[in-house]
Backbone bond lengths (Angstrom), bond angles and torsions (degrees), N, CA, C in turn:
res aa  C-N    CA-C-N  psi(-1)  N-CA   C-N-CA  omega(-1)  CA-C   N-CA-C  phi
1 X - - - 1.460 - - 1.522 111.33 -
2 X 1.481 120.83 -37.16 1.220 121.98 -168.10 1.748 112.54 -67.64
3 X 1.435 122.18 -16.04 1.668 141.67 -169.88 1.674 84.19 -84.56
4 X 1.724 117.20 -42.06 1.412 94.82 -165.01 1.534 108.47 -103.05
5 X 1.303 125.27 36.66 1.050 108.69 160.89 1.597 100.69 -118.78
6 X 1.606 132.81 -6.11 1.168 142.50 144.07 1.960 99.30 29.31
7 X 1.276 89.58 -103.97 1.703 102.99 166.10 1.621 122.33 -3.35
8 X 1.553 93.37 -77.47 1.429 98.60 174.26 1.517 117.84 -80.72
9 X 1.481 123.02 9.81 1.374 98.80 152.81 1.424 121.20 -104.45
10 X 1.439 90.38 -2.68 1.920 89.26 175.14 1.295 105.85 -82.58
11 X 1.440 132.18 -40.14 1.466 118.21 166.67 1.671 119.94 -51.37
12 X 1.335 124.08 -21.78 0.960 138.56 -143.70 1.923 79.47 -102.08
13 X 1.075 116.08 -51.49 1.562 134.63 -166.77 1.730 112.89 79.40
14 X 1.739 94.35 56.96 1.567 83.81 -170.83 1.980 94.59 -127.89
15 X 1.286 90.61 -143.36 1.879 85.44 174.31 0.828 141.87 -62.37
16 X 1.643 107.13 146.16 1.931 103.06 -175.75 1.285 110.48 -113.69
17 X 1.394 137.13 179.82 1.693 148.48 -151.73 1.517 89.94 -70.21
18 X 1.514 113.15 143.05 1.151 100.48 163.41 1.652 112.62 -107.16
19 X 1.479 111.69 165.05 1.778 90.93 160.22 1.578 118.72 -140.56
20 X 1.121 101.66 140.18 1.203 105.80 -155.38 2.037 118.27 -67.55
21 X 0.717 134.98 100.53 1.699 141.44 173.14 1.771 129.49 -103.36
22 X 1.772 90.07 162.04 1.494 77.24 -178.92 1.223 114.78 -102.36
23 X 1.515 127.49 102.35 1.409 111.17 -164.03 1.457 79.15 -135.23
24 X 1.947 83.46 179.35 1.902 102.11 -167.05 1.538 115.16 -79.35
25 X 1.311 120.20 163.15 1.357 112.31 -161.41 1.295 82.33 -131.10
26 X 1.567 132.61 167.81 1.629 142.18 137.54 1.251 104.95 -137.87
27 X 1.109 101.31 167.73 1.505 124.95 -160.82 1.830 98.16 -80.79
28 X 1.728 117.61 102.25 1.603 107.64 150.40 1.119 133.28 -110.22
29 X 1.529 121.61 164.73 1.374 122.85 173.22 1.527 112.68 -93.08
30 X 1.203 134.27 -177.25 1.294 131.32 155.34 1.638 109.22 -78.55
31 X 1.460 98.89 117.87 1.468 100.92 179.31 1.505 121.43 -53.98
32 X 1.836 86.17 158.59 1.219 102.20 178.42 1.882 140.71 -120.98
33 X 1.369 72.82 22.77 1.784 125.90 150.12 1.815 119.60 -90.48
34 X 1.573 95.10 137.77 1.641 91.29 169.07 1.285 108.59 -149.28
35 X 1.424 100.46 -169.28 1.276 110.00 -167.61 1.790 111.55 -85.77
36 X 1.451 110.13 171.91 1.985 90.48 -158.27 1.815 87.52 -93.01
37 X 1.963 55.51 138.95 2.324 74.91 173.72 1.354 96.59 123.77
38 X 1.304 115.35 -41.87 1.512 109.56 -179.59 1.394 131.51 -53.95
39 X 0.766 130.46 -20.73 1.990 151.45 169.14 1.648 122.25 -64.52
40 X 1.678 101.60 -14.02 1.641 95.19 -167.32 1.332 108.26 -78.55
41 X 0.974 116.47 -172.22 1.303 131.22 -169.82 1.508 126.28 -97.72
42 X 1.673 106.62 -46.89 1.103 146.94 -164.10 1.785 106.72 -74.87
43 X 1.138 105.88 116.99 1.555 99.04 178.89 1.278 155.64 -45.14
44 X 1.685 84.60 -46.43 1.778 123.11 169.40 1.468 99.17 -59.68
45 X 1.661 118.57 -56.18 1.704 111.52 -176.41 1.661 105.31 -59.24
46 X 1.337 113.68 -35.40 1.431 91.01 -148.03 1.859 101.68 -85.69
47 X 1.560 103.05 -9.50 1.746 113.23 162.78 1.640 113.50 -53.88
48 X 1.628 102.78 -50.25 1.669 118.95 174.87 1.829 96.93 -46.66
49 X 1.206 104.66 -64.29 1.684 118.49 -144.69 1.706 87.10 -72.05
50 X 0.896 148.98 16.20 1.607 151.86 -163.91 1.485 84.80 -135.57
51 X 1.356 118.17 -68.63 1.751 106.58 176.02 1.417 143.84 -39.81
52 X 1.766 98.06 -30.60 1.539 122.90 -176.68 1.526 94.90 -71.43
53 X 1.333 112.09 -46.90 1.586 127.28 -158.00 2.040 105.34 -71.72
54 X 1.057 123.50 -15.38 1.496 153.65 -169.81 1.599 90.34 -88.33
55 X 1.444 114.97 -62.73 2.055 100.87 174.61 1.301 109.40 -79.84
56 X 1.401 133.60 -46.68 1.408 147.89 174.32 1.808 100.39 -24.04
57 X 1.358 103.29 -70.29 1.454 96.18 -165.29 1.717 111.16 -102.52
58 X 1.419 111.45 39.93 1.125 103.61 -162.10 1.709 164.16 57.21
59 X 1.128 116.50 9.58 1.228 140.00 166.48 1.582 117.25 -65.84
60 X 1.283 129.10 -13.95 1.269 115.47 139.97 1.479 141.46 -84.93
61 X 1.496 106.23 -17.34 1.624 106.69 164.98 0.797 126.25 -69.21
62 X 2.155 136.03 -8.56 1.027 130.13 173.31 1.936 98.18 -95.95
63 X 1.638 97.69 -46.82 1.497 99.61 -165.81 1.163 109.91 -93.88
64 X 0.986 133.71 60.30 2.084 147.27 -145.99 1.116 116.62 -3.73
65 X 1.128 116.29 -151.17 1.665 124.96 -169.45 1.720 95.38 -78.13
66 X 1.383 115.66 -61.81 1.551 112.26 177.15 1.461 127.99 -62.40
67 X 1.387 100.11 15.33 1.262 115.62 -170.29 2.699 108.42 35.61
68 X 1.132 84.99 36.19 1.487 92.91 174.65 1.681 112.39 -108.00
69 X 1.223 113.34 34.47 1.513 118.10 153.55 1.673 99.25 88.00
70 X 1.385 102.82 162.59 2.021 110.56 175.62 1.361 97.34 -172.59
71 X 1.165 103.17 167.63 1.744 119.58 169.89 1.226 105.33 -74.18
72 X 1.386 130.38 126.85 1.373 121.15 -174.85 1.675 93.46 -115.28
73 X 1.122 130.26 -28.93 1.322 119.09 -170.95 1.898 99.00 -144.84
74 X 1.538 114.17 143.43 1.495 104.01 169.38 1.698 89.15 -149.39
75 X 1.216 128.35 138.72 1.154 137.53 168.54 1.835 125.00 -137.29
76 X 1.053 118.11 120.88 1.685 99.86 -175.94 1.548 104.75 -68.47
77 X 1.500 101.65 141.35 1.552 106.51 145.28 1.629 81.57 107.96
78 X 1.957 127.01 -60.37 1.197 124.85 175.60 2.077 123.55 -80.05
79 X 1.224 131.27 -30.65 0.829 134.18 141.38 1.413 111.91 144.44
80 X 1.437 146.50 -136.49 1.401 165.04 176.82 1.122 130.06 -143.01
81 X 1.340 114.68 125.22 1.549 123.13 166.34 1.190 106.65 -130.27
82 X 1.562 107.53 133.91 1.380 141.70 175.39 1.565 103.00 -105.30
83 X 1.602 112.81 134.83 1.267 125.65 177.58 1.812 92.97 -75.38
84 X 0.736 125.66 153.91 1.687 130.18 179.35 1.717 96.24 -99.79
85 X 1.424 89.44 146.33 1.849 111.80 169.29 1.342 127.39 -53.89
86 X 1.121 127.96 76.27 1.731 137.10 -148.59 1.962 88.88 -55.10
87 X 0.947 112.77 -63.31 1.292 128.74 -175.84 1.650 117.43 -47.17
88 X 1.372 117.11 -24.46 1.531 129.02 159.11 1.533 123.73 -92.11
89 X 1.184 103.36 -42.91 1.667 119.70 -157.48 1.349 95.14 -91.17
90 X 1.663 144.39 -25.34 1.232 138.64 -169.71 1.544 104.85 -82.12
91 X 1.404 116.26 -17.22 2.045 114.20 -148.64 1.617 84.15 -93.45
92 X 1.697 126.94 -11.64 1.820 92.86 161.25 1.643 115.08 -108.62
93 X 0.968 90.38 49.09 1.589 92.21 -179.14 2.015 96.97 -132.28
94 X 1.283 102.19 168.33 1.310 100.90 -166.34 1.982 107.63 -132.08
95 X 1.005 106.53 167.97 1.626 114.18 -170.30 1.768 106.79 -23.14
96 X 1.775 115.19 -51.18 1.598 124.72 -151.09 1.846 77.83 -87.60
97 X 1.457 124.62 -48.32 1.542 123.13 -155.61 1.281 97.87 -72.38
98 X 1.382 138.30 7.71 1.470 105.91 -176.62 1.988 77.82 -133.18
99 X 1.175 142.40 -21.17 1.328 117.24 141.37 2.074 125.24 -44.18
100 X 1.253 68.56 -52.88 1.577 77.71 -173.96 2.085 118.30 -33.96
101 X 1.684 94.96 -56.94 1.286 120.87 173.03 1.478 94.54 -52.87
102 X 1.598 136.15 -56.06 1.757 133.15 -158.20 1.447 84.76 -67.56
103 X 1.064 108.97 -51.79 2.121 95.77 -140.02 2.145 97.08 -84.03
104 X 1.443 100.44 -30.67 1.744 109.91 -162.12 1.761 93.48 -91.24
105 X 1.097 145.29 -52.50 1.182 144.39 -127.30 1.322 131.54 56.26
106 X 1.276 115.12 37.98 1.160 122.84 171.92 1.164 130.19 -131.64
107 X 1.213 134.67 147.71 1.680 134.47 -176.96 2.030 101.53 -84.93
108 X 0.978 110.71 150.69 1.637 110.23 -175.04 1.472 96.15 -86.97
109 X 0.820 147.02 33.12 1.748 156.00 147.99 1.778 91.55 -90.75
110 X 1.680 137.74 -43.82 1.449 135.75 -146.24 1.039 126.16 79.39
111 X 1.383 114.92 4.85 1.649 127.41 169.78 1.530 103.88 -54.92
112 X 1.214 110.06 136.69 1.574 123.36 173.43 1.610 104.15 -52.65
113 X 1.667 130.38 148.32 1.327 113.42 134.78 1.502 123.85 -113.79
114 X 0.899 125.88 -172.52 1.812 131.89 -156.08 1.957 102.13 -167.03
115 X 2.313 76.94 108.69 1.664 89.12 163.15 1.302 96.26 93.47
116 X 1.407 141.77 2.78 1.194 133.69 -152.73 2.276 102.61 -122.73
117 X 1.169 108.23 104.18 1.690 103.26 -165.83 1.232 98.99 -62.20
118 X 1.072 144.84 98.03 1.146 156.11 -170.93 1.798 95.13 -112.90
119 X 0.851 113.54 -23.45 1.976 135.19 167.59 1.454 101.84 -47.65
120 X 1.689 106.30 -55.02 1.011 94.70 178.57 1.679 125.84 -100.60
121 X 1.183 125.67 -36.06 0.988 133.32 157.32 1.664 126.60 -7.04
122 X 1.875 95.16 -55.81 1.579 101.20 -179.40 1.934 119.74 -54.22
123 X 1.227 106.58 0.37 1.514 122.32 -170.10 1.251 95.82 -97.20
124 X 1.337 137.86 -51.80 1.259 148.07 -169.06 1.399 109.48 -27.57
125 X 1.739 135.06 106.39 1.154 128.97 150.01 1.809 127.57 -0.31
126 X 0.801 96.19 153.83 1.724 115.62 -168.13 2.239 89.52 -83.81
127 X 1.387 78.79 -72.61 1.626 80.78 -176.05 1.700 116.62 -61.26
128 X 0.873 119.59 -16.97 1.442 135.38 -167.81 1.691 91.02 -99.25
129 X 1.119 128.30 -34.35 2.063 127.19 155.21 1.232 92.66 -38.40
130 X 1.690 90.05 -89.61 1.711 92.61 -167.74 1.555 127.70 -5.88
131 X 1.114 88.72 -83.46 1.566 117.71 177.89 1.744 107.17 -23.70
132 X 1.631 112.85 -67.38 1.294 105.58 -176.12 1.658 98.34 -83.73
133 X 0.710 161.89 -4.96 1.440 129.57 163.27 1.700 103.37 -91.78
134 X 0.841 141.99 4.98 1.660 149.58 149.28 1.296 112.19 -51.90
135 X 1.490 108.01 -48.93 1.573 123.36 -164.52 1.602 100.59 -77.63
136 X 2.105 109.77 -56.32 1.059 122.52 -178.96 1.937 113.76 -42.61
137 X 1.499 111.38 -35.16 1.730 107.41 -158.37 1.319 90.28 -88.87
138 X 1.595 124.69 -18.11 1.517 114.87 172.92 1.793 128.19 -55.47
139 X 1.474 83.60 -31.26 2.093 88.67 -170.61 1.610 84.60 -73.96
140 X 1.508 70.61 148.51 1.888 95.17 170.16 1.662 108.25 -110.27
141 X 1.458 79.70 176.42 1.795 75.93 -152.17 1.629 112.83 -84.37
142 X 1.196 130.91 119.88 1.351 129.66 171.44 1.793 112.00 -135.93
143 X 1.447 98.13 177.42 1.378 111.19 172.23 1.758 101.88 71.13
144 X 1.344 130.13 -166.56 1.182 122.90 -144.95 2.005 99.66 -129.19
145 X 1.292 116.21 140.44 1.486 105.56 -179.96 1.748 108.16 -72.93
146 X 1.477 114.02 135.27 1.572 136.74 173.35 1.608 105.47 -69.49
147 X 1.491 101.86 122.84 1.212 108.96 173.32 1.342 138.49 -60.04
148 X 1.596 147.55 136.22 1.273 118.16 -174.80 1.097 152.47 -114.67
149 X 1.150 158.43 -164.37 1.940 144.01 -92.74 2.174 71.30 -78.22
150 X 1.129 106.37 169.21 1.314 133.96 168.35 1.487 105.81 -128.55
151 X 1.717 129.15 81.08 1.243 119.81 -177.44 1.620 122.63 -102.24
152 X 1.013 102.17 108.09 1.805 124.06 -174.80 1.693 120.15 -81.83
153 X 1.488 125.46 148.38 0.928 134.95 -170.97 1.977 107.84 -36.56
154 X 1.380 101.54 -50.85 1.995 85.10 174.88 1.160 131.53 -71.74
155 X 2.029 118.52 -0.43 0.794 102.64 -143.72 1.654 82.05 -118.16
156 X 1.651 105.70 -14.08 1.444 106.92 171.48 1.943 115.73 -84.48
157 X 1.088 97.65 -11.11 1.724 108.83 176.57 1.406 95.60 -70.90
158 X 1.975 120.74 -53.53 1.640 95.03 -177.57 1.144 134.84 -66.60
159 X 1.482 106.12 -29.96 1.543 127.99 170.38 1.685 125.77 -34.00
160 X 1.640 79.60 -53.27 1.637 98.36 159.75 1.788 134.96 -60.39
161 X 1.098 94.89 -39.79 1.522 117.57 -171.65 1.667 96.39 -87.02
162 X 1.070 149.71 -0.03 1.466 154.77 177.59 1.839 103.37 81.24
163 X 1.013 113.98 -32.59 1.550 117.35 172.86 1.559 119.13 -14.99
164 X 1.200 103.84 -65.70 1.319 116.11 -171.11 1.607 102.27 -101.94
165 X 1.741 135.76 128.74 1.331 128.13 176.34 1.961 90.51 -121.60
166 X 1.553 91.94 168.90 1.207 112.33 166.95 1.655 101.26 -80.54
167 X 1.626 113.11 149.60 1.300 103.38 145.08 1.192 151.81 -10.40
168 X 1.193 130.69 -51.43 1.361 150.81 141.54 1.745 111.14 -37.11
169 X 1.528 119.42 -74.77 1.187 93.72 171.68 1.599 132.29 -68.94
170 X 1.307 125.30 14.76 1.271 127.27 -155.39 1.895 82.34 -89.06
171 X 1.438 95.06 -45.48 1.702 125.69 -163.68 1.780 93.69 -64.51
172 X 0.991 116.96 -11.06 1.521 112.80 -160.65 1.687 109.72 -108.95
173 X 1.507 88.02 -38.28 1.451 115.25 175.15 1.913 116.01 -68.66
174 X 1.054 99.85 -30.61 1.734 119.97 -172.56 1.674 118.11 -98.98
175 X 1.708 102.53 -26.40 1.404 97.96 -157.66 1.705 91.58 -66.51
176 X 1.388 106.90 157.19 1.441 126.61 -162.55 1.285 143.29 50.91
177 X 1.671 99.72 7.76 1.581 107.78 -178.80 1.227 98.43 -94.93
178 X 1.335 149.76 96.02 1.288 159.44 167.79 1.773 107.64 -102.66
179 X 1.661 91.95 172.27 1.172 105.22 166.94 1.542 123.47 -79.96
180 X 1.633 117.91 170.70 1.410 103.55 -169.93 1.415 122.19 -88.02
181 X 1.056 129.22 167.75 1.595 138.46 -138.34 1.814 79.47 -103.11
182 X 1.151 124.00 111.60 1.656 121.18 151.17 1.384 131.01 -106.11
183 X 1.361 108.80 22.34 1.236 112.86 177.74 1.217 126.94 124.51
184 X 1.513 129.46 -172.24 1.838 116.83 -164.81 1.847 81.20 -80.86
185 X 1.416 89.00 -47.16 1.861 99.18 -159.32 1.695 115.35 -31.29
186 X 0.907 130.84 -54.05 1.608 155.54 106.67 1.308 127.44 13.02
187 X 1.452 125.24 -35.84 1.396 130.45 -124.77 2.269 82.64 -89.43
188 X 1.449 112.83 -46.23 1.282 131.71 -160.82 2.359 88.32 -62.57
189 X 1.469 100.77 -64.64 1.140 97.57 -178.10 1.719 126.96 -52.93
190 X 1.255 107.26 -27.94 1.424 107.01 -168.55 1.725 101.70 -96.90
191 X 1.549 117.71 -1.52 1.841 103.11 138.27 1.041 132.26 -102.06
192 X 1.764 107.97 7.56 1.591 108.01 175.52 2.238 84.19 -79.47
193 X 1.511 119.75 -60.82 1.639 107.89 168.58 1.395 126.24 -4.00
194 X 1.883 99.97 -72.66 1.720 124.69 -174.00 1.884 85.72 -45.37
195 X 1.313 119.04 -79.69 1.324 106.96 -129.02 1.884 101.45 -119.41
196 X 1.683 91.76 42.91 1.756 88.84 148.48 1.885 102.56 -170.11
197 X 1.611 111.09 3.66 1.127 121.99 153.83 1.633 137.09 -73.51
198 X 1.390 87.71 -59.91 1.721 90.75 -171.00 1.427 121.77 -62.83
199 X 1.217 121.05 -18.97 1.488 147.77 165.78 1.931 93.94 -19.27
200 X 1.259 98.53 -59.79 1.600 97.25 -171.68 1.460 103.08 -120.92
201 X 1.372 132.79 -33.34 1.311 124.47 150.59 1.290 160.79 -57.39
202 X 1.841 96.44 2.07 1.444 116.42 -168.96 1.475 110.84 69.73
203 X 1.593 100.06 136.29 1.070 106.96 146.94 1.697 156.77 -9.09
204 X 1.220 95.82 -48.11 1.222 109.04 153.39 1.504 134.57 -104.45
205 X 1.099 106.53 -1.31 1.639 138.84 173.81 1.508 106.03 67.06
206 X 1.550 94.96 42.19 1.743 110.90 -177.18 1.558 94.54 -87.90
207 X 1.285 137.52 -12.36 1.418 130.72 -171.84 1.482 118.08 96.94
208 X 1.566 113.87 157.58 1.261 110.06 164.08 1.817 118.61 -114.47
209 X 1.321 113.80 -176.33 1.198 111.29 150.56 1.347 139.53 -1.71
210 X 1.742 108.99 -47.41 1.510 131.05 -119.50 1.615 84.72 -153.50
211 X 1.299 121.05 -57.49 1.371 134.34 -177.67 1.300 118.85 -104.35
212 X 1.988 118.84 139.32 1.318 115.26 -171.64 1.531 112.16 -85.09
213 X 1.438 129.35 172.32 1.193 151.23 -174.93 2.056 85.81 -71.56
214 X 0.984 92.98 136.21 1.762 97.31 -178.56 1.706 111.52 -77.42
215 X 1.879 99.65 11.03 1.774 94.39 168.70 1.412 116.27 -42.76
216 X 1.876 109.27 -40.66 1.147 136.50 -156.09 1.470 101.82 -30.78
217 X 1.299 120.98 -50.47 1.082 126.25 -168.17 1.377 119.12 -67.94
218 X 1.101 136.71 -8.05 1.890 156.94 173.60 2.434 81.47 -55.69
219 X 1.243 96.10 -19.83 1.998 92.01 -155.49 1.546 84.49 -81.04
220 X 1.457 133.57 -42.16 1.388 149.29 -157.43 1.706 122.36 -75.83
221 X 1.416 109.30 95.56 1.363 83.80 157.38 1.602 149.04 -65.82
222 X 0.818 139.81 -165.75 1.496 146.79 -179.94 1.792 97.66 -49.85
223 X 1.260 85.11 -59.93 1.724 93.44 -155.72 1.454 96.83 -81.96
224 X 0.981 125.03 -40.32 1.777 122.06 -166.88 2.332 92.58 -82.36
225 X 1.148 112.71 -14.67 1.925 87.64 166.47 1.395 96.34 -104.59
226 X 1.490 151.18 -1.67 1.362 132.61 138.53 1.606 113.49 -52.15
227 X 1.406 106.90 -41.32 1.728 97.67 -167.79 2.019 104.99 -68.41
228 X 1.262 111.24 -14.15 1.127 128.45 -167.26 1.906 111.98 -91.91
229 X 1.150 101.44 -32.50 1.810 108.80 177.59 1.570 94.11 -105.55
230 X 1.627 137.64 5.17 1.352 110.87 165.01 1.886 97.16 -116.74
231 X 1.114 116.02 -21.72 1.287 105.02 -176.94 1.450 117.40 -109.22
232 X 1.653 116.64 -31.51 1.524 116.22 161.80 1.437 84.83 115.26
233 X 1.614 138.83 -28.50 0.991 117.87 163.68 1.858 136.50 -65.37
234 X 1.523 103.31 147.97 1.520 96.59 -154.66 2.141 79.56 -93.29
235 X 1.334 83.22 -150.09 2.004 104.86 -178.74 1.657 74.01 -77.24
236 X 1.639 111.70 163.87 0.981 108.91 168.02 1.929 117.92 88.61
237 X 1.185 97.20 -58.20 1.475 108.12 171.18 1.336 134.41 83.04
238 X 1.883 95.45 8.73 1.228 98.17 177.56 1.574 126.86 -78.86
239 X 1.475 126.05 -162.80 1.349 118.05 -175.80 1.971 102.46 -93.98
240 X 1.151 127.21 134.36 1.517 119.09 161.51 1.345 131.48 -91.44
241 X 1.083 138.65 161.13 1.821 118.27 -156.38 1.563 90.31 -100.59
242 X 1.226 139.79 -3.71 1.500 117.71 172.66 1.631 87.81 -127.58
243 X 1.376 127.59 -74.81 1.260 120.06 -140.49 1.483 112.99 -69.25
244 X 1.263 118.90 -44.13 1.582 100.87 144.28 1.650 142.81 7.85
245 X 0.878 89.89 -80.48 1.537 115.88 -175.79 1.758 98.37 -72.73
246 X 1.444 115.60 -49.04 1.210 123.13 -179.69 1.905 118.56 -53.32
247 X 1.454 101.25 -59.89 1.355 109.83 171.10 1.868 115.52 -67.58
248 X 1.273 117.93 -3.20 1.473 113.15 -176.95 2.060 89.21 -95.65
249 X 1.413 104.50 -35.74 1.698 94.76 -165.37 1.629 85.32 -97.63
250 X 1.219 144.40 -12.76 1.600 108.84 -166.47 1.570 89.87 -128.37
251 X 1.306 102.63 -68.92 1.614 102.00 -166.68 1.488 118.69 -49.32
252 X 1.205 131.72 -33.26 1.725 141.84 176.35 1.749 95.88 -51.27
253 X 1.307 125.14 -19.76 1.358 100.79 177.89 1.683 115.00 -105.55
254 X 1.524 103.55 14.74 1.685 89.54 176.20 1.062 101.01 -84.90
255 X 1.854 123.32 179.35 1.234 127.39 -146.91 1.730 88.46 -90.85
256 X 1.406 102.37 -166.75 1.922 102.39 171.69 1.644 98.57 -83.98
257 X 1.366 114.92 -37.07 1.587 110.35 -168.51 1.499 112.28 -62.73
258 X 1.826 118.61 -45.38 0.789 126.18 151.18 1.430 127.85 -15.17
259 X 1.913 109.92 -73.45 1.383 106.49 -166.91 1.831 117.04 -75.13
260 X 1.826 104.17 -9.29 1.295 105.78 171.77 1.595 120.57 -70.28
261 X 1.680 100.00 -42.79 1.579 98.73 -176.81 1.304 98.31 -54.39
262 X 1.305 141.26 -53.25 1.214 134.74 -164.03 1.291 112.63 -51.28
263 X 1.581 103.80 -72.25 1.797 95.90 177.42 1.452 125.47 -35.61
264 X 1.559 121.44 -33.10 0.980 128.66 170.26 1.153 141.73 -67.28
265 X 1.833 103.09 -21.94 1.587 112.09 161.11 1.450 100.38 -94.29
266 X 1.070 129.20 -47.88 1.327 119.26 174.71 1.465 122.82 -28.73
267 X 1.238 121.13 -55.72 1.832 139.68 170.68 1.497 94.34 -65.39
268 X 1.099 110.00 -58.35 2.069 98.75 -175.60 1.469 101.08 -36.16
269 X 1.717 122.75 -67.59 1.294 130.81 170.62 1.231 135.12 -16.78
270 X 1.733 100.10 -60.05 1.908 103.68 159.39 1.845 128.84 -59.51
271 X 1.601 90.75 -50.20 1.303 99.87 154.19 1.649 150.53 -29.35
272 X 1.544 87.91 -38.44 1.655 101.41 -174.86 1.542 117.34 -64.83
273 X 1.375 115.44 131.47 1.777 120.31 176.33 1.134 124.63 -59.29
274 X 1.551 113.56 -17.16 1.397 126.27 172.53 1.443 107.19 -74.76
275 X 1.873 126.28 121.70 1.338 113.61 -171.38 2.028 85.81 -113.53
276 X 1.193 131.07 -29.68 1.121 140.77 -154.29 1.550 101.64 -47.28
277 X 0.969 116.00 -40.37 1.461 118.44 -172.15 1.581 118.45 -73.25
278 X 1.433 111.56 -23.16 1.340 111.68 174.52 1.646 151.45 -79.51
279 X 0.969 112.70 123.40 1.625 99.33 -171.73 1.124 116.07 -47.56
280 X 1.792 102.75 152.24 1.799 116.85 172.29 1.719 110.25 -53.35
């Protein structure tokens, strides 16, 4: 079920197919590096710098612009998921329970969640937490609570069959398959990668199905993959059916330093003499 709602999560700008492999794992923590802004002092910024981080990693394409919940997926026969009302559903949960839910996939009741990258999330900076649940306890509560998962005969057949996981196993399935370590220089860009890349690039940002291996970028200069993470246009200039849309709602708000380190680990990546590690 999760391949056929594909569509609606790329409009949505949320998860893509995963597939399952045997690759190497190591042991991470949630970094202790973040994204810029996260370090201040000042309250009001670090409410802002929790807000930036809300389009950055996607949490409004599932939970909208008001972050007050939407239908993110409805299918007959397989079932419905509704993003839940951040602005209702967060005020009984507390500072550790609404980390807990980002980094674990889980609600502190143990309720399953569904659709939610919690894969990536668990990477997410310490100070860069802060930050969004700072921002998160600020909204007040409006709009109406989203009903929940609606799970139907196809959608319990994948469930069954390992196809389809909860959050939790997505998180279980992923933890330590990252991208490769190139250095301190690097160290800031390759968790901005972990935890707003692999989402549709895999884990290792080897690609999916659907999505390319992030060599792609070896094709890009400096200026043409900035023109590409603020406007969605690639070389060429045409429209792309996910990243497009992706870099106009998420990527347009990382900083410029941001989108350089990246390009810069990204190209280190193609660059590297080590080929052994890479997919066919």
């Amino acid at each position: 079920m999760r391949s056929a709602w594909i569509a609606v999560a790329a409009l949505a700008l949320a998860a893509c197919d995963r597939q399952d492999e045997d690759r190497p794992r190591v042991d991470i923590k949630p970094a202790a590096i973040a994204y810029d802004g996260a370090t201040t002092t000042d309250r009001a910024a670090l409410i802002a710098h929790g807000e930036r981080l809300t389009k950055v990693l996607g949490c409004r394409g599932c939970h909208g612009d008001n972050l007050q919940g939407e239908k993110f997926a409805d299918e007959p026969g397989f079932g419905a998921i509704h993003a839940s009302n951040l602005t209702i559903a967060l005020q009984a949960y507390n500072d550790a329970g609404i980390e807990n839910v980002l980094r674990r996939g889980k609600r502190p009741d143990g309720s399953d969640l569904w659709a939610m990258p919690s894969e990536m999330y668990q990477y997410l900076g310490e100070q860069d937490m802060v930050a969004l649940v700072a921002y998160l306890r600020s909204l007040s509560p409006a709009g109406k609570a989203m009903p929940p998962p609606r799970i139907e005969t196809g959608w319990r057949a994948e469930i069954a069959s390992g196809k389809y996981k909860n959050s939790a196993g997505y998180i279980a399935e992923e933890r330590g398959v990252v991208p490769i370590e190139l250095g301190a220089a690097h160290s800031r860009a390759r968790m901005i990668a972990m935890t707003a890349c692999t989402e549709c690039h895999a884990a290792q940002l080897e690609g999916r199905d659907d999505t390319p291996n992030l060599d792609i970028v070896g094709a890009y200069s400096a200026e043409q993959f900035a023109t590409l993470m603020r406007t969605g246009k690639p070389v060429g200039g045409r429209e792309l059916r996910m990243m497009s849309g992706v870099a106009r709602g998420r990527f347009a708000h990382f900083t410029d330093r941001e989108v350089a380190e990246l390009y810069a680990y990204l190209k280190a990546r193609v660059d590297r003499p080590q080929q052994a590690d890479r997919k066919p």
